[in-house]
C-alpha positions in Angstrom: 44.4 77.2 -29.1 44.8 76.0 -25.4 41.0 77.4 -24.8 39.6 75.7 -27.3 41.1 72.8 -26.3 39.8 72.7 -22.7 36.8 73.4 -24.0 36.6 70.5 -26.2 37.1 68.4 -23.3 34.6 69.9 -20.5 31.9 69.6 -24.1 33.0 65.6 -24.8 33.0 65.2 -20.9 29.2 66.5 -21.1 27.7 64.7 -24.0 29.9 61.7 -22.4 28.0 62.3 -18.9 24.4 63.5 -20.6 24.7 60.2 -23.0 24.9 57.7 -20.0 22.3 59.0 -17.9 19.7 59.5 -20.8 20.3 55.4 -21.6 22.0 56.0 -25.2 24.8 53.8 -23.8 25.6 51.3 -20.9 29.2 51.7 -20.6 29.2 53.2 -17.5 29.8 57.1 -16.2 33.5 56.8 -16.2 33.9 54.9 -19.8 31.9 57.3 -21.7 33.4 60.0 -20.7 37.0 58.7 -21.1 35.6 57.4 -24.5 34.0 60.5 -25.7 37.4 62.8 -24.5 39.3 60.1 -27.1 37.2 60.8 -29.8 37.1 64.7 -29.4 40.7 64.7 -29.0 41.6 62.8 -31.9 39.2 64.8 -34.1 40.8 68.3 -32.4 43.9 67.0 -33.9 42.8 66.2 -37.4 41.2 69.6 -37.4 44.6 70.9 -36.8 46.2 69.2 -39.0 44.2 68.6 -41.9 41.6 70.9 -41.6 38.6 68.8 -41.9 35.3 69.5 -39.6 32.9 72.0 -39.0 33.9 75.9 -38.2 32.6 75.8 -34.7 34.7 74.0 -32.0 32.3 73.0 -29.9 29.7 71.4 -33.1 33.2 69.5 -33.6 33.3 68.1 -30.3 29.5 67.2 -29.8 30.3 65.5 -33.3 32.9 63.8 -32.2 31.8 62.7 -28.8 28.7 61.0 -30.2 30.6 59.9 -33.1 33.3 58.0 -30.9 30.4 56.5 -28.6 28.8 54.7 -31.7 32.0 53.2 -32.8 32.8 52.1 -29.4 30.6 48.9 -28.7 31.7 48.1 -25.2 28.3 47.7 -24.1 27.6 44.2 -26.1 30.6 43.1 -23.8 29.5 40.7 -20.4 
C-alpha cells in the first residue's frame, strides 16, 4: 500500500511537471504539481475507501492528475 502510494505521487508530480511545460496550464511549475499531488491523493483515498477507479494505480493517478488540473482554474486569475 505504501508503494503504491509513492508512486502515485512521483506519477501526479510528472503529469503535473510534463502539463506545464507542454503549455496545457499556466499555473506555474510549483502549483501544478502541488495541484496534481491533491487530486491523486484524494482519488488514492476514495479508491481505498470506496473502491471506485480503474484497476491500475498509476491509470488512477494520470486520471486524477489531469482531472484535478481541469477543475483547478487558477490560471484565469491576474
Amino acid at each position: 500500500m505504501f508503494p503504491v502510494m509513492i508512486g502515485t505521487v512521483v506519477i501526479a508530480g510528472i503529469v503535473g511537471y510534463v502539463s506545464e511545460r507542454t503549455g496545457f496550464t499556466r499555473n506555474g511549475i510549483v502549483q501544478s504539481i502541488i495541484i496534481c499531488i491533491g487530486g491523486a491523493f484524494l482519488f488514492y483515498f476514495v479508491r481505498l475507501m470506496f473502491g471506485f477507479g480503474f484497476n491500475s494505480a498509476g491509470l488512477n493517478a494520470i486520471a486524477a492528475s489531469i482531472g484535478a488540473l481541469i477543475i483547478v482554474p487558477t490560471h484565469w486569475r491576474r
